[in-house]
mmCIF file as Biopython writes it, N, C-alpha, C and O atoms, coordinates in Angstrom:
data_model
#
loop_
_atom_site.group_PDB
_atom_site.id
_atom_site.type_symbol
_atom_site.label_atom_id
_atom_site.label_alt_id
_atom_site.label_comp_id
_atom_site.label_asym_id
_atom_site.label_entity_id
_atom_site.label_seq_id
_atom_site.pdbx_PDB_ins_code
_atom_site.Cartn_x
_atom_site.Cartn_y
_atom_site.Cartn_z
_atom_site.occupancy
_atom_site.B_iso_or_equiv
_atom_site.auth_seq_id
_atom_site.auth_asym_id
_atom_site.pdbx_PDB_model_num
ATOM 1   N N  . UNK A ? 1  ? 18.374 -72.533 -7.714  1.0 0.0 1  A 1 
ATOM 2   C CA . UNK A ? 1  ? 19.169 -72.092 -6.581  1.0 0.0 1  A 1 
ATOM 3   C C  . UNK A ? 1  ? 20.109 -73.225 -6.187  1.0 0.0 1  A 1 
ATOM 4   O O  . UNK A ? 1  ? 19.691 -74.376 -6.306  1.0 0.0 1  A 1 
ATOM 5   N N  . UNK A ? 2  ? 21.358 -73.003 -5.723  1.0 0.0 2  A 1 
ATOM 6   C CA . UNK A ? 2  ? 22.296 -73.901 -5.542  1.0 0.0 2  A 1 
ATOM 7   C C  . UNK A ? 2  ? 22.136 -74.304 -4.586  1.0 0.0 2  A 1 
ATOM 8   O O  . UNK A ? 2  ? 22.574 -75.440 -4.405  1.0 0.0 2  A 1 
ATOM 9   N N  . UNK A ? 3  ? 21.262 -73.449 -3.176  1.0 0.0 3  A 1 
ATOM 10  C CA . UNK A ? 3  ? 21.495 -74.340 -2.023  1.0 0.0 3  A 1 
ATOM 11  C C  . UNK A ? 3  ? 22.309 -73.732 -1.051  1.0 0.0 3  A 1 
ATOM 12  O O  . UNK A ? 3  ? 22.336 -74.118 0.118   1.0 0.0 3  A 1 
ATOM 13  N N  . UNK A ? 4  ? 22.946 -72.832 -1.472  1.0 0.0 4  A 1 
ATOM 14  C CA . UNK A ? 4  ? 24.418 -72.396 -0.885  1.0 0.0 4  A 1 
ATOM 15  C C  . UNK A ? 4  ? 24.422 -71.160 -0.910  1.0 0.0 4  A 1 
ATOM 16  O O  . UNK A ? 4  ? 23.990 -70.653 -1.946  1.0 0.0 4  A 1 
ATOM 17  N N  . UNK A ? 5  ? 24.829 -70.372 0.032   1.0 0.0 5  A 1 
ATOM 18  C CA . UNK A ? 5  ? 25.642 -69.002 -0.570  1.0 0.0 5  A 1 
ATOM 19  C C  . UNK A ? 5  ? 26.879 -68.670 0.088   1.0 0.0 5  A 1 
ATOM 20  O O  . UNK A ? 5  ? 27.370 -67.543 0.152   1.0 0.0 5  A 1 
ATOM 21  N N  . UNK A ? 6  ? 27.346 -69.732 0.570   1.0 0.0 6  A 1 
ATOM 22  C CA . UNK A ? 6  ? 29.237 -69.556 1.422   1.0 0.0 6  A 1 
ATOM 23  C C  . UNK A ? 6  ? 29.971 -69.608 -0.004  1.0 0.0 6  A 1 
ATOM 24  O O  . UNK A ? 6  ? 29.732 -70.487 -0.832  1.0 0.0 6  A 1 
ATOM 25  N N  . UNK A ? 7  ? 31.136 -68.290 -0.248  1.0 0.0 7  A 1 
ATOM 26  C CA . UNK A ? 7  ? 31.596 -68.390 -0.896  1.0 0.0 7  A 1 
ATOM 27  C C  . UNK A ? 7  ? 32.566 -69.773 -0.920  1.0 0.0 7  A 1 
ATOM 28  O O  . UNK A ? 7  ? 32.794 -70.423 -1.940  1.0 0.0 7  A 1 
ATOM 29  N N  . UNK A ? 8  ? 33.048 -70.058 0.328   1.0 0.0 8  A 1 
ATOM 30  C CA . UNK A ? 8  ? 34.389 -71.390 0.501   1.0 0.0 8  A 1 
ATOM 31  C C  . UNK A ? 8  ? 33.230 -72.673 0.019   1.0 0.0 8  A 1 
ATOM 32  O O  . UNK A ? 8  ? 33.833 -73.489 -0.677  1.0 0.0 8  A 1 
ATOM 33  N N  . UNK A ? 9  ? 32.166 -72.949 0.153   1.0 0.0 9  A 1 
ATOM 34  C CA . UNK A ? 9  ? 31.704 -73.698 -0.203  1.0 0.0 9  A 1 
ATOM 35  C C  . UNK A ? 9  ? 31.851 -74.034 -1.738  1.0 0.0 9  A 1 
ATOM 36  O O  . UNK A ? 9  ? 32.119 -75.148 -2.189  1.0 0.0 9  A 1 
ATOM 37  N N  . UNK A ? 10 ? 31.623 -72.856 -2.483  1.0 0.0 10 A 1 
ATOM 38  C CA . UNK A ? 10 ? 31.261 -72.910 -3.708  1.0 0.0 10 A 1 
ATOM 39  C C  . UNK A ? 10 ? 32.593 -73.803 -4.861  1.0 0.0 10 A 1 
ATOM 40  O O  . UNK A ? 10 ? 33.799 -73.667 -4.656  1.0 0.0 10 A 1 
ATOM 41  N N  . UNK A ? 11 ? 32.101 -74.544 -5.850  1.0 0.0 11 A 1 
ATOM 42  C CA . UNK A ? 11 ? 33.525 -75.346 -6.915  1.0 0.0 11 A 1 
ATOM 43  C C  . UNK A ? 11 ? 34.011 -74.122 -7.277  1.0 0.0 11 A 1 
ATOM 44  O O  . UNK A ? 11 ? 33.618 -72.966 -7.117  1.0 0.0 11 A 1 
ATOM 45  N N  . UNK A ? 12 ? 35.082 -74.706 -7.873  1.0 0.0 12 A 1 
ATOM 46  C CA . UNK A ? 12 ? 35.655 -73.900 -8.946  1.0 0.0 12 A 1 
ATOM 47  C C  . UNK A ? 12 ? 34.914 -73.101 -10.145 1.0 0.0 12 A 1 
ATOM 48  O O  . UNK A ? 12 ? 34.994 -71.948 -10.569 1.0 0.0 12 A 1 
ATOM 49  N N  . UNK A ? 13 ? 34.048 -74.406 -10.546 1.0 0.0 13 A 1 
ATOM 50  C CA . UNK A ? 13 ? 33.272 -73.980 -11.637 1.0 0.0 13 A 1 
ATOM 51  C C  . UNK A ? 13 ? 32.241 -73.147 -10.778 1.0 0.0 13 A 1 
ATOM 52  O O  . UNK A ? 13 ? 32.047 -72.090 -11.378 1.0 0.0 13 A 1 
ATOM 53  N N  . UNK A ? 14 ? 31.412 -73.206 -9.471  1.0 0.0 14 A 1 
ATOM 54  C CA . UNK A ? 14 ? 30.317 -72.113 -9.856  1.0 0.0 14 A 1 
ATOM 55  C C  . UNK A ? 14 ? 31.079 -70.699 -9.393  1.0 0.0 14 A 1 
ATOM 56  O O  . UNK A ? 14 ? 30.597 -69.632 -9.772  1.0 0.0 14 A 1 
ATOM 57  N N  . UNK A ? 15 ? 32.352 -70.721 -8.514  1.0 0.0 15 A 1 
ATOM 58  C CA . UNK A ? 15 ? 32.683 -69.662 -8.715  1.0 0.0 15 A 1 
ATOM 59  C C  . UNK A ? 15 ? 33.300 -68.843 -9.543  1.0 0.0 15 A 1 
ATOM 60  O O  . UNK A ? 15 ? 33.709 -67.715 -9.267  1.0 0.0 15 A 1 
ATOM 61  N N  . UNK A ? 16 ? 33.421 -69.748 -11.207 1.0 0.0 16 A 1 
ATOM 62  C CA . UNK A ? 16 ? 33.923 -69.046 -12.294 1.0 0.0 16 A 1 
ATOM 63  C C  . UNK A ? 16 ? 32.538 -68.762 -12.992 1.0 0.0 16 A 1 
ATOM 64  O O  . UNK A ? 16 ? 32.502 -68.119 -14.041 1.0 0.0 16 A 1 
ATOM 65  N N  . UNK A ? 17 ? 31.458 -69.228 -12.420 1.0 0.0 17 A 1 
ATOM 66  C CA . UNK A ? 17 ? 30.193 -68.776 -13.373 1.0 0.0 17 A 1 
ATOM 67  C C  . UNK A ? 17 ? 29.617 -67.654 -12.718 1.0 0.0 17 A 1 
ATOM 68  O O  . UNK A ? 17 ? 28.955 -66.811 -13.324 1.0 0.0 17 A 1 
ATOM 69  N N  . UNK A ? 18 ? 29.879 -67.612 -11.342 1.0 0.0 18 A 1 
ATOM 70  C CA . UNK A ? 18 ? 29.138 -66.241 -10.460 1.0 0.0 18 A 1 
ATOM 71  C C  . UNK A ? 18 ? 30.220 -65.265 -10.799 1.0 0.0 18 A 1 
ATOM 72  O O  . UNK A ? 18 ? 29.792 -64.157 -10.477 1.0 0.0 18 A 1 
ATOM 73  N N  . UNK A ? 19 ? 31.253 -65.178 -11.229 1.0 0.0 19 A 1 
ATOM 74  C CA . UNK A ? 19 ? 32.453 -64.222 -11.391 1.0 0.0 19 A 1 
ATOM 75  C C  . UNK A ? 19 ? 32.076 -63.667 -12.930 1.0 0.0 19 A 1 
ATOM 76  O O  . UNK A ? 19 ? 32.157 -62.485 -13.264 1.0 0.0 19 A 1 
ATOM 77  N N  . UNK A ? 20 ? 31.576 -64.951 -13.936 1.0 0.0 20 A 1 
ATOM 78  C CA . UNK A ? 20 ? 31.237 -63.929 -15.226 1.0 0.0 20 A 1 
ATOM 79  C C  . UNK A ? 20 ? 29.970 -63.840 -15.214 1.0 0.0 20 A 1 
ATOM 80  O O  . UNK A ? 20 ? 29.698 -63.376 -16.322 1.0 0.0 20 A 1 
ATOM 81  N N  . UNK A ? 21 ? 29.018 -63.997 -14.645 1.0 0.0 21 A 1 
ATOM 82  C CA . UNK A ? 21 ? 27.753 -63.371 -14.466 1.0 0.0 21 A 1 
ATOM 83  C C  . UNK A ? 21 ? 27.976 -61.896 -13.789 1.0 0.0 21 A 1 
ATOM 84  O O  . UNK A ? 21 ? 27.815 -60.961 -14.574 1.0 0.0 21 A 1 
ATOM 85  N N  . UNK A ? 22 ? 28.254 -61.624 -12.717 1.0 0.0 22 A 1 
ATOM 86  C CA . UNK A ? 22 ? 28.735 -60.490 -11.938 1.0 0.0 22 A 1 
ATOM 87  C C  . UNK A ? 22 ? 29.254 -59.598 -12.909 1.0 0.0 22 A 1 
ATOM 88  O O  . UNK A ? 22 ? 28.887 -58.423 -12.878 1.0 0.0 22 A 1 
ATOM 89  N N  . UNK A ? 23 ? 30.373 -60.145 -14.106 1.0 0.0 23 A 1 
ATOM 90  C CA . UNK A ? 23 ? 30.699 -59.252 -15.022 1.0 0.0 23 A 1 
ATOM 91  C C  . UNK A ? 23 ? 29.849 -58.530 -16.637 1.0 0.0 23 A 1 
ATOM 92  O O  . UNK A ? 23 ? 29.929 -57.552 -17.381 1.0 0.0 23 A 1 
ATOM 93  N N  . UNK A ? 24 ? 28.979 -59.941 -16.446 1.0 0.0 24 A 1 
ATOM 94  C CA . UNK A ? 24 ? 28.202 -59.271 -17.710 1.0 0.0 24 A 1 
ATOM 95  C C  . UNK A ? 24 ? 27.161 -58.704 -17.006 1.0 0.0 24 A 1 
ATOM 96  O O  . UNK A ? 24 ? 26.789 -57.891 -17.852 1.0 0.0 24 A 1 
ATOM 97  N N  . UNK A ? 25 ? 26.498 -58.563 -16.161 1.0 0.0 25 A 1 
ATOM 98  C CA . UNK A ? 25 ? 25.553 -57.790 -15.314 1.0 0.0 25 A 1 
ATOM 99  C C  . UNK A ? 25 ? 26.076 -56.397 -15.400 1.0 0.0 25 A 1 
ATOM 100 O O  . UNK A ? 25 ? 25.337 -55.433 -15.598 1.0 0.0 25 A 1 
ATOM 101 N N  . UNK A ? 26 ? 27.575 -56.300 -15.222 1.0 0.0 26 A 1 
ATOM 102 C CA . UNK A ? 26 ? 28.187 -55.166 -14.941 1.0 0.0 26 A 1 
ATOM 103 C C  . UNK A ? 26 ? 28.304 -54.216 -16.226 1.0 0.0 26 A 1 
ATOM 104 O O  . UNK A ? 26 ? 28.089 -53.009 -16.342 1.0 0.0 26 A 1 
ATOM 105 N N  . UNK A ? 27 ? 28.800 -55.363 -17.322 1.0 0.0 27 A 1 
ATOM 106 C CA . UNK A ? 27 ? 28.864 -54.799 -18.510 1.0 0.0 27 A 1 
ATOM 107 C C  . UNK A ? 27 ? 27.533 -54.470 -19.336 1.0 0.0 27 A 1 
ATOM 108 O O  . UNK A ? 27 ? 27.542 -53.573 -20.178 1.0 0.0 27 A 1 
ATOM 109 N N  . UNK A ? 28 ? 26.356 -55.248 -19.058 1.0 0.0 28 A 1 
ATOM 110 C CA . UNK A ? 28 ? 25.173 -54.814 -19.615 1.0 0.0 28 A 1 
ATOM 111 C C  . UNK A ? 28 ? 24.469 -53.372 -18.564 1.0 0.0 28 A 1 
ATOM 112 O O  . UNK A ? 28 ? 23.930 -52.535 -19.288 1.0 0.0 28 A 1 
ATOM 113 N N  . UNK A ? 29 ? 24.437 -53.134 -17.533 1.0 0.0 29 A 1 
ATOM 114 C CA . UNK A ? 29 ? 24.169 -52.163 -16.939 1.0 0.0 29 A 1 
ATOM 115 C C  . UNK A ? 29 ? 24.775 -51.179 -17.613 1.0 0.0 29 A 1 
ATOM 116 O O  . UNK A ? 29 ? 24.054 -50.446 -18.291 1.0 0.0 29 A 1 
ATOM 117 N N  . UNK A ? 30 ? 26.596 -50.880 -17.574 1.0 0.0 30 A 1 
ATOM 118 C CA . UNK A ? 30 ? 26.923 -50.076 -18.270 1.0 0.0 30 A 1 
ATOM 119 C C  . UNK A ? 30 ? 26.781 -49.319 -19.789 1.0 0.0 30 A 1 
ATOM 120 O O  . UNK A ? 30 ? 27.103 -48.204 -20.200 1.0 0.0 30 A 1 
ATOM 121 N N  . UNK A ? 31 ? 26.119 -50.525 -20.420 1.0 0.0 31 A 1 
ATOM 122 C CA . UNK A ? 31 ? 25.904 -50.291 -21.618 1.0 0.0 31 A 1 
ATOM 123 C C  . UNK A ? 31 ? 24.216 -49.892 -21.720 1.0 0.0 31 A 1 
ATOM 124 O O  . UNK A ? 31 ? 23.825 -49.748 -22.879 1.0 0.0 31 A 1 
ATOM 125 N N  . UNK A ? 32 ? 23.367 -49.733 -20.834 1.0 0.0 32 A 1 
ATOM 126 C CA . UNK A ? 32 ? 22.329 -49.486 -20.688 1.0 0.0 32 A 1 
ATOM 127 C C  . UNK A ? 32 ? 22.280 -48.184 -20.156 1.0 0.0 32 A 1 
ATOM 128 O O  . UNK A ? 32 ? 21.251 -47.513 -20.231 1.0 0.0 32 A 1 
ATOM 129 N N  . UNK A ? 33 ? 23.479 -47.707 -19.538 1.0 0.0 33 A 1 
ATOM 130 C CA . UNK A ? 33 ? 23.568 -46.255 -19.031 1.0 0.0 33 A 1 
ATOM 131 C C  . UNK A ? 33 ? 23.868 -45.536 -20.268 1.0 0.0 33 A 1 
ATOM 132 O O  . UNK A ? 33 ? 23.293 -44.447 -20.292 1.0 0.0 33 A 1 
ATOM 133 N N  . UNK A ? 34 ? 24.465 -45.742 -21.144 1.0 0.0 34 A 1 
ATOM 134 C CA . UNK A ? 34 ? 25.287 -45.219 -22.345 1.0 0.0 34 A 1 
ATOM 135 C C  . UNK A ? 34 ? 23.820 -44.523 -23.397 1.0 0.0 34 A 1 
ATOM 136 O O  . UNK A ? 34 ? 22.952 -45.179 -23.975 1.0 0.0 34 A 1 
ATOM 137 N N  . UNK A ? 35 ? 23.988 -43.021 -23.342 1.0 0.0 35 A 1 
ATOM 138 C CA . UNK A ? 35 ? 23.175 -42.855 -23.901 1.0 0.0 35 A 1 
ATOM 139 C C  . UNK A ? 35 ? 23.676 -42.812 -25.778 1.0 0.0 35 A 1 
ATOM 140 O O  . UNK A ? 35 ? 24.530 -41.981 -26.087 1.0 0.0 35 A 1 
ATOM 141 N N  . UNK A ? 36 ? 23.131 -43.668 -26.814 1.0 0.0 36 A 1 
ATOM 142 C CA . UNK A ? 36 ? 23.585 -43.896 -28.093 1.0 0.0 36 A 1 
ATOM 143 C C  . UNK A ? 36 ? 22.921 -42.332 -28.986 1.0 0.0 36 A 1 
ATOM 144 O O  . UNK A ? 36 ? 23.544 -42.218 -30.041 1.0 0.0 36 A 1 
ATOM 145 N N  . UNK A ? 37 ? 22.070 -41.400 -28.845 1.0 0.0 37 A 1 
ATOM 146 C CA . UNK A ? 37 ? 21.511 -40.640 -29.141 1.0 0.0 37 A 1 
ATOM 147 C C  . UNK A ? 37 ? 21.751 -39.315 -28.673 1.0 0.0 37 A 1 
ATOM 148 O O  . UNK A ? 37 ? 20.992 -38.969 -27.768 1.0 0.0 37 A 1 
ATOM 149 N N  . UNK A ? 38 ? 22.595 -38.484 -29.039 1.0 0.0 38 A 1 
ATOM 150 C CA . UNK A ? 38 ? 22.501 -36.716 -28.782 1.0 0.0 38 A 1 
ATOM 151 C C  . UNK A ? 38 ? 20.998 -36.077 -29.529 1.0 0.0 38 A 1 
ATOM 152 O O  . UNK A ? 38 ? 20.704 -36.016 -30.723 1.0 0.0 38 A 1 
ATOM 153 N N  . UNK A ? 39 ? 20.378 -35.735 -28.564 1.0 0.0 39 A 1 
ATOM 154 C CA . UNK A ? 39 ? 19.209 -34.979 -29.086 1.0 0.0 39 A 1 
ATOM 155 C C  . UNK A ? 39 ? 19.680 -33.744 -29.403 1.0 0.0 39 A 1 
ATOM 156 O O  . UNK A ? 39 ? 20.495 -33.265 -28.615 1.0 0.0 39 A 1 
ATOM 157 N N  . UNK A ? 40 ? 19.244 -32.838 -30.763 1.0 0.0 40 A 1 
ATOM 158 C CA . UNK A ? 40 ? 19.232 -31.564 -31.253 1.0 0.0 40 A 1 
ATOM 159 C C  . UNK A ? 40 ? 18.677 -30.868 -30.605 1.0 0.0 40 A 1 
ATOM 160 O O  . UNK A ? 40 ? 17.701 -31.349 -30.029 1.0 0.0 40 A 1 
ATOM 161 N N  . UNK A ? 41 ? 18.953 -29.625 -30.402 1.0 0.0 41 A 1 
ATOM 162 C CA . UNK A ? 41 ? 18.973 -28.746 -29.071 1.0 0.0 41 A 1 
ATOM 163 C C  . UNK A ? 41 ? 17.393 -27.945 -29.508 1.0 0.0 41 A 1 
ATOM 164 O O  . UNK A ? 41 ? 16.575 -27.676 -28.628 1.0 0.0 41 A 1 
ATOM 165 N N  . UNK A ? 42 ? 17.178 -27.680 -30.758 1.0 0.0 42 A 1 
ATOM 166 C CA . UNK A ? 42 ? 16.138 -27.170 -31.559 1.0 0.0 42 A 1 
ATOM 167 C C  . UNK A ? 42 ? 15.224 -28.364 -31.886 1.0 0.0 42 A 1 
ATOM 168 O O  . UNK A ? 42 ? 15.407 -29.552 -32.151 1.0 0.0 42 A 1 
ATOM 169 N N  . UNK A ? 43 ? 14.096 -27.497 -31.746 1.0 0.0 43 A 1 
ATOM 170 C CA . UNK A ? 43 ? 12.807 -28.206 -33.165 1.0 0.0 43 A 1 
ATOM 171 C C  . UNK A ? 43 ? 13.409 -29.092 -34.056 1.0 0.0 43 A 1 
ATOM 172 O O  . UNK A ? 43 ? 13.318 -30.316 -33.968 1.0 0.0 43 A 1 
ATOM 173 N N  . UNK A ? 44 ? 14.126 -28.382 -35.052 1.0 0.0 44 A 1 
ATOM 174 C CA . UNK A ? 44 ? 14.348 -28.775 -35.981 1.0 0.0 44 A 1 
ATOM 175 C C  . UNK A ? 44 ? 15.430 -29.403 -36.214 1.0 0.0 44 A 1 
ATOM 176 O O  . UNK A ? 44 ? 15.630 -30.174 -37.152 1.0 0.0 44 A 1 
ATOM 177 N N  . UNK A ? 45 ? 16.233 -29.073 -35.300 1.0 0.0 45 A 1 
ATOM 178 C CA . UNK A ? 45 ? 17.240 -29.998 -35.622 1.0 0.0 45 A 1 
ATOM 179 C C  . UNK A ? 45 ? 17.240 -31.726 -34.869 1.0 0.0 45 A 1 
ATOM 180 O O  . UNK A ? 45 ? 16.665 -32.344 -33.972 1.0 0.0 45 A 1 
ATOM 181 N N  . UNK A ? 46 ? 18.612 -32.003 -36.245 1.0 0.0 46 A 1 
ATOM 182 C CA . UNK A ? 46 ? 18.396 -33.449 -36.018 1.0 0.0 46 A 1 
ATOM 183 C C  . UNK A ? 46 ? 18.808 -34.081 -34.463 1.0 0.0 46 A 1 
ATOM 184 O O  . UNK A ? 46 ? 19.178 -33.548 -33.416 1.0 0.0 46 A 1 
ATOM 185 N N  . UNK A ? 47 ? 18.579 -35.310 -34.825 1.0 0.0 47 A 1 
ATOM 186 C CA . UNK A ? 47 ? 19.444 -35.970 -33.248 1.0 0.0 47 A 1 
ATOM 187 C C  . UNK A ? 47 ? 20.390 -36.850 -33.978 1.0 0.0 47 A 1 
ATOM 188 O O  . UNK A ? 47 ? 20.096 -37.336 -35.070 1.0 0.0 47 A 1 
ATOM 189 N N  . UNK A ? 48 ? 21.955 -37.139 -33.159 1.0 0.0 48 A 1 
ATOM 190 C CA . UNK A ? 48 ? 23.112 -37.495 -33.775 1.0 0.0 48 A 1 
ATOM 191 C C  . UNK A ? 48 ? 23.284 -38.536 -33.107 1.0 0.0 48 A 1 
ATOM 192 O O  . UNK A ? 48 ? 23.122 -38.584 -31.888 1.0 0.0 48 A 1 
ATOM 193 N N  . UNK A ? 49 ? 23.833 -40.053 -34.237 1.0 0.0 49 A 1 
ATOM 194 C CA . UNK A ? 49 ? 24.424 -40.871 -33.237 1.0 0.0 49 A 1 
ATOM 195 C C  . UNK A ? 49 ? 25.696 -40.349 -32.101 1.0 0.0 49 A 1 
ATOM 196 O O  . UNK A ? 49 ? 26.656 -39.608 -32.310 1.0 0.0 49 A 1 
ATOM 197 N N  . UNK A ? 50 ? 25.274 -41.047 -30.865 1.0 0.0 50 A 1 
ATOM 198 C CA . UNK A ? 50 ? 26.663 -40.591 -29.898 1.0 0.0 50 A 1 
ATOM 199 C C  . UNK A ? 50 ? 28.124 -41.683 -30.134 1.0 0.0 50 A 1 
ATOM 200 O O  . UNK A ? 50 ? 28.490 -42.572 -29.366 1.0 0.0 50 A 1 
ATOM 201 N N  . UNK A ? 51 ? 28.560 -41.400 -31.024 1.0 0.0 51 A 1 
ATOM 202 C CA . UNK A ? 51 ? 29.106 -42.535 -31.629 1.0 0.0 51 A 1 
ATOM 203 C C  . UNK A ? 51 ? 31.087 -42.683 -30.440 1.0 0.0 51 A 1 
ATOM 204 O O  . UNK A ? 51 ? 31.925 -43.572 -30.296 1.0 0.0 51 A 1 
ATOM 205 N N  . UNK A ? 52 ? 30.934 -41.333 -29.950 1.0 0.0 52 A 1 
ATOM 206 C CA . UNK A ? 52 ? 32.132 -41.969 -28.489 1.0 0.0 52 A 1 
ATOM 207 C C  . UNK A ? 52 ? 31.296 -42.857 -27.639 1.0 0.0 52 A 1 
ATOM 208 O O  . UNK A ? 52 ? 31.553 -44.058 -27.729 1.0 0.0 52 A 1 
ATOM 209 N N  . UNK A ? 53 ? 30.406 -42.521 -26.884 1.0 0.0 53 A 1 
ATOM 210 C CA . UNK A ? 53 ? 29.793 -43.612 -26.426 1.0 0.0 53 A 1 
ATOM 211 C C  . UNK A ? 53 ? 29.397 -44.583 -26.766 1.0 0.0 53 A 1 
ATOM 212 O O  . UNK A ? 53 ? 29.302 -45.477 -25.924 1.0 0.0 53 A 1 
ATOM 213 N N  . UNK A ? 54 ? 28.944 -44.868 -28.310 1.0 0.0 54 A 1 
ATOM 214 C CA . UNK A ? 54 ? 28.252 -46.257 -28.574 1.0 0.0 54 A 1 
ATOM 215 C C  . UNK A ? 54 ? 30.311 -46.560 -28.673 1.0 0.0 54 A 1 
ATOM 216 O O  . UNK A ? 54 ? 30.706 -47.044 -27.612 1.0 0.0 54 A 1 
ATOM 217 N N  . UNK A ? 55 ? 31.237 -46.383 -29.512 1.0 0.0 55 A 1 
ATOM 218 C CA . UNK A ? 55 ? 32.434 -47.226 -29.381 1.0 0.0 55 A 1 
ATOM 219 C C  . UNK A ? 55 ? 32.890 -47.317 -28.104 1.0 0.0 55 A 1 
ATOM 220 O O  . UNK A ? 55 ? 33.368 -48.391 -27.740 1.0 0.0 55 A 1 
ATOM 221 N N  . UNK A ? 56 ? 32.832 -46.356 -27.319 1.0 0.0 56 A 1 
ATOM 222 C CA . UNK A ? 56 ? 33.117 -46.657 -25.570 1.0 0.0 56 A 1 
ATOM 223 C C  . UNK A ? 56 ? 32.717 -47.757 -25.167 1.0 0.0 56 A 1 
ATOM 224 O O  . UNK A ? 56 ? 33.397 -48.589 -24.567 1.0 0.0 56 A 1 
ATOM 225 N N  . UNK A ? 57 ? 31.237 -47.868 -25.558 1.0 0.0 57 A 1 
ATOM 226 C CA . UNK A ? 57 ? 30.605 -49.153 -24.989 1.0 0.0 57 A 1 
ATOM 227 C C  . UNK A ? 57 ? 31.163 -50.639 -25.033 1.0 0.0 57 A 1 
ATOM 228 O O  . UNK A ? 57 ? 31.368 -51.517 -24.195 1.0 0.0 57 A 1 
ATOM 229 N N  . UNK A ? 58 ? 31.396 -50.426 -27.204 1.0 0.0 58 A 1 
ATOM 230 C CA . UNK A ? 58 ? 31.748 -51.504 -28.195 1.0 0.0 58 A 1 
ATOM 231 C C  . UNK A ? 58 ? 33.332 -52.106 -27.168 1.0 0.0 58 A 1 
ATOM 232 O O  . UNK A ? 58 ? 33.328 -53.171 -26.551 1.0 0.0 58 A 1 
ATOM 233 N N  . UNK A ? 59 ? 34.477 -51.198 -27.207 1.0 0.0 59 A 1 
ATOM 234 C CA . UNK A ? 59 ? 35.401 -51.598 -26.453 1.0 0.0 59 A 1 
ATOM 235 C C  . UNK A ? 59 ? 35.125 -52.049 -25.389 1.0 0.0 59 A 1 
ATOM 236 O O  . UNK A ? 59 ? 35.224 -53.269 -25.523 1.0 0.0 59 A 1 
ATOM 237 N N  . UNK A ? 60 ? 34.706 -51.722 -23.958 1.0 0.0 60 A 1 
ATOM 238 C CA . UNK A ? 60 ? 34.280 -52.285 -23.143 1.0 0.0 60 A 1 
ATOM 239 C C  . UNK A ? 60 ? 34.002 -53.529 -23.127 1.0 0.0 60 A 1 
ATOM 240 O O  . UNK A ? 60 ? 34.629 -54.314 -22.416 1.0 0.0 60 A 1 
ATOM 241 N N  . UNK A ? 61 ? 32.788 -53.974 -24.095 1.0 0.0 61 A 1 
ATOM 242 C CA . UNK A ? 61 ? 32.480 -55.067 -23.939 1.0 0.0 61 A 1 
ATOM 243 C C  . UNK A ? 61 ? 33.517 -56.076 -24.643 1.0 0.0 61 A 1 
ATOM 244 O O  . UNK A ? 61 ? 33.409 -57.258 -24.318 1.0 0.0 61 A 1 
ATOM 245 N N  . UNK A ? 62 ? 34.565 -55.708 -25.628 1.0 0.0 62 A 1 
ATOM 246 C CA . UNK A ? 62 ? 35.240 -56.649 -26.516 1.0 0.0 62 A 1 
ATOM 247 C C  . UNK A ? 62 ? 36.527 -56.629 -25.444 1.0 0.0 62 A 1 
ATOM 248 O O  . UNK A ? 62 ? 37.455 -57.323 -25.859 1.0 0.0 62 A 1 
ATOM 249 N N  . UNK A ? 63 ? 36.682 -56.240 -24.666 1.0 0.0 63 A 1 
ATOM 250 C CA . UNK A ? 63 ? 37.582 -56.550 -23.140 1.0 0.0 63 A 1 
ATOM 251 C C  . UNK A ? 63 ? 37.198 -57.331 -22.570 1.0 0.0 63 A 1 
ATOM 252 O O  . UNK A ? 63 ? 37.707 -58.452 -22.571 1.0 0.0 63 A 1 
ATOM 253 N N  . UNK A ? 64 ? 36.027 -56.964 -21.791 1.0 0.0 64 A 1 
ATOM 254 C CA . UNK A ? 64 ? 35.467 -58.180 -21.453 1.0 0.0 64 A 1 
ATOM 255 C C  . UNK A ? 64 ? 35.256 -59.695 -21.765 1.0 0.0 64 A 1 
ATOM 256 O O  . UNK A ? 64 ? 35.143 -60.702 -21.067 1.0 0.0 64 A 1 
ATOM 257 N N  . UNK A ? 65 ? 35.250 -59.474 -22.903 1.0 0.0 65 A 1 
ATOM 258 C CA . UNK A ? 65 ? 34.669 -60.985 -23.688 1.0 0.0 65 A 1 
ATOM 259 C C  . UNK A ? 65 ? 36.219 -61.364 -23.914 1.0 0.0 65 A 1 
ATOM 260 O O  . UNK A ? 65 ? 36.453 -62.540 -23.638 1.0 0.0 65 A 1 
ATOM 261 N N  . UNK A ? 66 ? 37.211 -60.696 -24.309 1.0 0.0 66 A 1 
ATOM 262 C CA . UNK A ? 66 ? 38.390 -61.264 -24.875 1.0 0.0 66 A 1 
ATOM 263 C C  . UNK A ? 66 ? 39.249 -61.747 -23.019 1.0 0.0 66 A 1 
ATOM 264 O O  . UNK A ? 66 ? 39.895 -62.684 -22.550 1.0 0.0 66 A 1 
ATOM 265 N N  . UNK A ? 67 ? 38.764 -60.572 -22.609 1.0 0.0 67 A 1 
ATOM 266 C CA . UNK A ? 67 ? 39.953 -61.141 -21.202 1.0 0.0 67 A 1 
ATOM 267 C C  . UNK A ? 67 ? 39.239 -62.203 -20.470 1.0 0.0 67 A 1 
ATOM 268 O O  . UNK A ? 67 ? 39.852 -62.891 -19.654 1.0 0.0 67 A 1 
ATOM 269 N N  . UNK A ? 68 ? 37.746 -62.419 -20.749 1.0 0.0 68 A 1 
ATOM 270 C CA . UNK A ? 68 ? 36.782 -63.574 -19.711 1.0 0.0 68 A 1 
ATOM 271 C C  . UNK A ? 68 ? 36.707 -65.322 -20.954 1.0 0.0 68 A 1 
ATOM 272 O O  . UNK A ? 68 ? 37.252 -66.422 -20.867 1.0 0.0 68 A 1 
ATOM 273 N N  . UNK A ? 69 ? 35.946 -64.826 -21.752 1.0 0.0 69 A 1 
ATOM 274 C CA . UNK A ? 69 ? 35.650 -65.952 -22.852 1.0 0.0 69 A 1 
ATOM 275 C C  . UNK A ? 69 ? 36.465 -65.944 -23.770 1.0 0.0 69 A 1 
ATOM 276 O O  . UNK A ? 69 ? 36.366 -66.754 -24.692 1.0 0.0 69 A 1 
#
């Protein structure tokens, strides 16, 4: 714990580390909502990757990482 929680207090640096924490929190939640699996509606049928959502996800996060790190 830093000790602190006034934002005016905080450096530069921890408020560039609470700014990409806040964002990968954001981006791993989202990607934890993302369901990767369509279940087959039947018995027998198969279940399909959800492959708009798993690349929905993939972009998302390669925004993130390219516009932060």
């Amino acid at each position: 714990m830093l000790g602190h929680n006034d934002w005016n207090t905080f450096t530069a640096k921890e408020k560039k580390l609470t700014e990409n924490t806040v964002l990968l929190v954001g981006l791993l939640y989202n990607m934890c909502k993302a369901e990767p699996v369509i279940k087959g509606k039947g018995k027998k049928d198969m279940n399909t990757l959800n492959t708009a959502e798993v690349n929905k996800s993939i972009n998302n996060a390669k925004a993130v990482l390219a516009d932060k790190f």
